[in-house]
N, C-alpha and C positions, 0 to 999 in steps of 0.2 A: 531239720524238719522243714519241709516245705509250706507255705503261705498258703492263706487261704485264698489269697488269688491265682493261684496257681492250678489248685486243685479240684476250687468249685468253679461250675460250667456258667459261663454268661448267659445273662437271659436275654432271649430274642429281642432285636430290635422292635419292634413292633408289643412288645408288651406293656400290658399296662395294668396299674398299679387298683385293685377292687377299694372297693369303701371298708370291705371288709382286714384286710391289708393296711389300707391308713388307719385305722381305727387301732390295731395290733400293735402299730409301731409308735403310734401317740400313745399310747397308755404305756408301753413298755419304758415309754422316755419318763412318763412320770414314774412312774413304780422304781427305774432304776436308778435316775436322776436324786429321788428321794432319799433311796437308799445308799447314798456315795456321799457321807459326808464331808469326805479328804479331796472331793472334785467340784467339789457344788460352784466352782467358779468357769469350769468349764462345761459347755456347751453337752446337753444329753445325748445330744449325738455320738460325740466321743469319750462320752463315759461306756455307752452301749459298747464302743469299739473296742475300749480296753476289757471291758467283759470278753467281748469276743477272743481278742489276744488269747487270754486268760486261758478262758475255755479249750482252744483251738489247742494250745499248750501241754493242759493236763487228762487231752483226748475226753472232753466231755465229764470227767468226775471231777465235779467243781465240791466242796463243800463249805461248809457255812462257819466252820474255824476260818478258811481261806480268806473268806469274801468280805467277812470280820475285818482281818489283819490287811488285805490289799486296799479296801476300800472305805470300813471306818465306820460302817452298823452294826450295832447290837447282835448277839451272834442270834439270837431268839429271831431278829428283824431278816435277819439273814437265810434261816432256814425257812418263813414266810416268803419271802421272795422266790427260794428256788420252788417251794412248793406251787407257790401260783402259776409256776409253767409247768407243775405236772413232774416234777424230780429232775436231777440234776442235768442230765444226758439230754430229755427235753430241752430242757434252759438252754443248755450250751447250743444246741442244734439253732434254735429260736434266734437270736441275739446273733451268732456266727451268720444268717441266711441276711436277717436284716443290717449287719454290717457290713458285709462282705455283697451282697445282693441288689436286695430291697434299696439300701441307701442311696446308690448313683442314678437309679429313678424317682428318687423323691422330690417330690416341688417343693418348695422353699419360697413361699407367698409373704410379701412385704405389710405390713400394717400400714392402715389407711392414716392420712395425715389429716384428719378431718378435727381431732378433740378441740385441740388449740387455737385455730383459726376461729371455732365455733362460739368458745369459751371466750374469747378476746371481743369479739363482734356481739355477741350477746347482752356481754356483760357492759358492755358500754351503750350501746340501746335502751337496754333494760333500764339502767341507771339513771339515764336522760327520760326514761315516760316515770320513773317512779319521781324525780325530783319534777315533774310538774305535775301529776297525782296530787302531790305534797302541797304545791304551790297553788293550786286549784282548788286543793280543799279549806287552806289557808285566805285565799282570796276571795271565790265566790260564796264557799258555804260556812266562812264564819269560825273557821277551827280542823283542825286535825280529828278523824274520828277515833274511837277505840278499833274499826276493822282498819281503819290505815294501821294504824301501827301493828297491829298481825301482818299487812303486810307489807312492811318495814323487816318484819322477823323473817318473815318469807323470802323475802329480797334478799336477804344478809346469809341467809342458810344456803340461799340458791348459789350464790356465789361462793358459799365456804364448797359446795360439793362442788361445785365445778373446780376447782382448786384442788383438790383432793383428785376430781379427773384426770388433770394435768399432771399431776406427781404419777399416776396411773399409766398416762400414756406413755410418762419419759422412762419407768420400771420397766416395761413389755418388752422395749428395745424395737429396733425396727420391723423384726420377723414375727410371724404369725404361729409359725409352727410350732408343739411344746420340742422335737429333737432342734430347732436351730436355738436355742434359749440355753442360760443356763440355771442349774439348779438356784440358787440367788437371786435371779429374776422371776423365775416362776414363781419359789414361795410367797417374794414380794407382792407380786400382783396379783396373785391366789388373796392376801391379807388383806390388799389395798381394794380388791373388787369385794372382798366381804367388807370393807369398812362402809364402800357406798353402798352395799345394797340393807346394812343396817341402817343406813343413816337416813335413805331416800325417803320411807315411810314417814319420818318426823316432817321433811322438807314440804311432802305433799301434803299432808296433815296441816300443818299451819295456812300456805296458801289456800285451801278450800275452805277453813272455819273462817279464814278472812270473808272470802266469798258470802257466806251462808252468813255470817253475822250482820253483812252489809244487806241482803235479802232480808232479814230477820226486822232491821229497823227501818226497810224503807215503809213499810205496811205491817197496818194489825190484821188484815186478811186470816182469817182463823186457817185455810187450807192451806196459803203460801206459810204461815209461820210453823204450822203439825210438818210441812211438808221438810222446812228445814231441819227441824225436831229429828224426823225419821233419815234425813239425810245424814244429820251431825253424827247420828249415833254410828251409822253403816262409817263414816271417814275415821272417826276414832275407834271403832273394833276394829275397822280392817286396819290400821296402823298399829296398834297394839299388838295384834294377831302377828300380825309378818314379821312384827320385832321380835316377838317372843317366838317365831318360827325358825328366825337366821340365828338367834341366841343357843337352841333348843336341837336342831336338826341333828348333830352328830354327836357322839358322845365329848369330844372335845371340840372347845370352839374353834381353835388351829386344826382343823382338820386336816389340813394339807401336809401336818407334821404324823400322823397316823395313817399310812394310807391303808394298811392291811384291819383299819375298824370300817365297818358297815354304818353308813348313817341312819338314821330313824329315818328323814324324809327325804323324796327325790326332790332336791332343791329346782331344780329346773321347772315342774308341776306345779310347785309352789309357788314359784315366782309369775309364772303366768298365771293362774289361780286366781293372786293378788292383783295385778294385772287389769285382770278382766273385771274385777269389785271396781277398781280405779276410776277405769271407761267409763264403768254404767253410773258410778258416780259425778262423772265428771257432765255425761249426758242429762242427770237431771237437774246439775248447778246450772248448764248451757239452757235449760228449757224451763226452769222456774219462772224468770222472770218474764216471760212470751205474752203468758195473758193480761200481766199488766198493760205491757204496750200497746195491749188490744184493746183495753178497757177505756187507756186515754183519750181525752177530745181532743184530738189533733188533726191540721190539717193533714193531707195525702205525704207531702212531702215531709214534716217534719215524722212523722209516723214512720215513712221509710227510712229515717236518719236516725230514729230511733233503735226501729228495729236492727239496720246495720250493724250499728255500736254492741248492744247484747248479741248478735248472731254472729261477733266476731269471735265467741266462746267455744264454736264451733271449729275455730284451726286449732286449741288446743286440745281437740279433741281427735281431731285426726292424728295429730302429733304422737300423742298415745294410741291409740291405733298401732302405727307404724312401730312404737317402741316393743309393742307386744310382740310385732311381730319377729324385729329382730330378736328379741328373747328365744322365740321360738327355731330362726336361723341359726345363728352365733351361740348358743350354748350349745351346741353339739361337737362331739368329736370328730373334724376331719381337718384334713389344712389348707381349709376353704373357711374352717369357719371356726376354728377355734382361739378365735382373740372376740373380750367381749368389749374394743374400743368404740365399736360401732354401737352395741348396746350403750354408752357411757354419751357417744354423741347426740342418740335420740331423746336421752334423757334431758340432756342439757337445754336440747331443745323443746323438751315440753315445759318442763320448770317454767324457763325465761315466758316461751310461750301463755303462758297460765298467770303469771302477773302483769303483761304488757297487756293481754284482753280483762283481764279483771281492774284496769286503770284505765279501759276505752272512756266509760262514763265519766269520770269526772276529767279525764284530758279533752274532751265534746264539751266539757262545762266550760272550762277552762276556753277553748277556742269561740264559744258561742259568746263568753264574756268581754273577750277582747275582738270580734270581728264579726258582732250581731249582724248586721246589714250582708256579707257574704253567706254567713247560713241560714240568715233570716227563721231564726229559730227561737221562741223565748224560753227556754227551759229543758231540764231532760229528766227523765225518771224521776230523781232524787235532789236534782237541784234546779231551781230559778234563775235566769242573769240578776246581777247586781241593780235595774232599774226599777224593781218592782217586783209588788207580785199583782195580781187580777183574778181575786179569790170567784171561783163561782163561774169562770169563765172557761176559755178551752185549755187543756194541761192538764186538769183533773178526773178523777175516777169517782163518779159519786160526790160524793162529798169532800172539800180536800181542807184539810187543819195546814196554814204554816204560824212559823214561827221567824219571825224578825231578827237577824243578826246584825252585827257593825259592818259585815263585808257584803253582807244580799240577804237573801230569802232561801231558806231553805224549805222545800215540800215532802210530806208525808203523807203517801196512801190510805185515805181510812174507807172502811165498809161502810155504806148507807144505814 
């Protein structure tokens, strides 16, 4: 019998390959990929090929005893498969076009080496503004707070998911595409990308009620405290919500092991959905504290050094931004965009970002306590230098309550 290269006709030079076509041949590699237990170590590409073989062999009348005993699914999974291309003589046509065809024009795009680098650089940043956070709060304001230690929790979570990234990026393998992959990997990283997008929701959760607790006790302000109230409630539903959405979406939570079940929700809608709550929450953690700053008697300068510090909340909020939008990019099917390592890098970068601006303030305390005369600054929001306080003077809102510690003076916003 002659080959299929032999007897199907090359396609022109000059062709090229529809979205509609990569779309066909990425899902064919899952679906078939999935269903070849006895190859899962080789690459879907050349599972698809031995299908083709196969096919090309029994002139298109493939059945689902066959497909069983050659490759190793359930023969019920098997006759799902040929059904989804439409009966068998379809299938064979389908899978023969893309083996024989389709395949020597397909791109075969490298995954981006960004996780790890990011992950590495971060995480040692990171570490370095939290242990003088720590050391700041320790020195000028007299103790460690109850929101440090939230985000301490924050800190330690941000780093367990980046870590779980990293096992992420080294599963994916270097290629992008689901045909250069093998079944083995793909499951993997199907598991490992749902482990972080259950996980992320708790990560963000934590750092924000750090936030909002710290807002919570710098002022009795009845609108700043309702305001945190309605914020807290929006961080913990929408973290709850998304848990119990990636828990919930399909009928099994390995879904990647059922490919022929339908899910309840489009996980992709979902995820930016959740997303977009994030943003706007993260928007009014960034703009809580604005009016304080406004309210303070400070001179011009210390005022602008003020506001800096709080309006640095504002890159972690581009950072999400950006992550949405790779959500919105990299979850789609094509082989441009079907690896979600970039989504894993944006994340990594808003996390990190979200505790290094939420420790501006008290690493400002920290430098104002050891190099008063360069910022010429006596205090910030929430805390005093170690020399004093000067009740009744400029720094306060109204009326301002401190309170005396062994390492300085701590201040607290009250209403008139």
């Amino acid at each position: 019998m002659a080959s299929p290269e032999d007897v199907l006709p090359r396609l022109p030079a000059n062709f090229q390959l529809s979205g509609h076509d990569l779309y066909q041949v990425l899902s064919s590699a899952i679906w078939i990929g999935g269903s070849s237990p006895k190859y899962k170590y080789e690459t879907t590409g050349e599972v698809i090929k031995r299908y083709a073989d196969y096919a090309w062999q029994v002139q298109g009348n493939m059945t689902a005893t066959d497909i069983s005993r050659l490759f190793g699914p359930p023969v019920s999974e098997a006759e799902w498969l040929i059904s989804l291309f439409g009966g068998p003589e379809e299938f064979g046509a389908t899978i023969v076009t893309i083996a024989y065809q389709i395949s020597p024009r397909l791109p075969h795009p490298a995954n981006p080496n960004v996780v790890v680098p990011l992950f590495i650089s971060f995480t040692i940043v990171t570490t370095l503004i939290m242990a003088l956070r720590l050391w700041s709060r320790y020195k000028v304001a007299g103790g460690i707070q109850p929101f440090d230690w939230l985000a301490v929790v924050g800190y330690v979570l941000t780093v367990a998911w980046g870590s779980i990234a990293v096992y992420h990026d080294h599963i994916n393998t270097q290629w992008q595409a689901f045909y250069d992959k093998s079944w083995y990997n793909l499951s993997a990283g199907f598991e490992t990308y749902y482990a972080l997008t259950v996980f992320y929701p708790w990560v963000m959760m934590v750092i924000k009620l750090s936030l909002l607790l710290f807002y919570y006790r710098m002022t009795n302000w009845n609108y700043i405290r309702w305001s945190v109230y309605a914020t807290t409630v929006i961080v913990v539903g929408t973290s709850l919500s998304a848990f119990a959405v990636w828990l919930l979406q399909c009928p099994h939570v390995k879904y990647w092991d059922y490919p022929w079940e339908i899910c309840r929700i489009n996980s992709k809608k979902a995820q930016i959905a959740f997303a977009s709550l994030w943003i706007f929450t993260d928007i009014v953690i960034w703009v809580l504290p604005m009016p304080l700053v406004f309210q303070l008697k400070l001179y011009p300068r210390e005022r602008l050094l003020a506001l800096i510090t709080f309006s640095l909340g504002a890159i972690a909020c581009v950072a999400s931004c950006y992550r949405l939008a790779m959500l919105e990019q990299y979850s789609n099917y094509s082989s441009q965009s079907s690896t979600t390592l970039i989504i894993d890098a944006w994340t990594i970068t808003e996390l990190n970002l979200a505790l290094i601006c939420s420790s501006a303030p008290a690493v400002r305390a920290l430098a104002i306590h050891y190099a008063p005369k360069i910022l010429n600054s006596l205090g910030t929001v929430a805390f005093t230098s170690q020399s004093g306080t000067q009740t009744g003077k400029k720094g306060s809102i109204g009326s301002a309550t401190t309170t005396n510690s062994k390492a300085g003076t701590q201040t607290r916003v009250s209403e008139k």
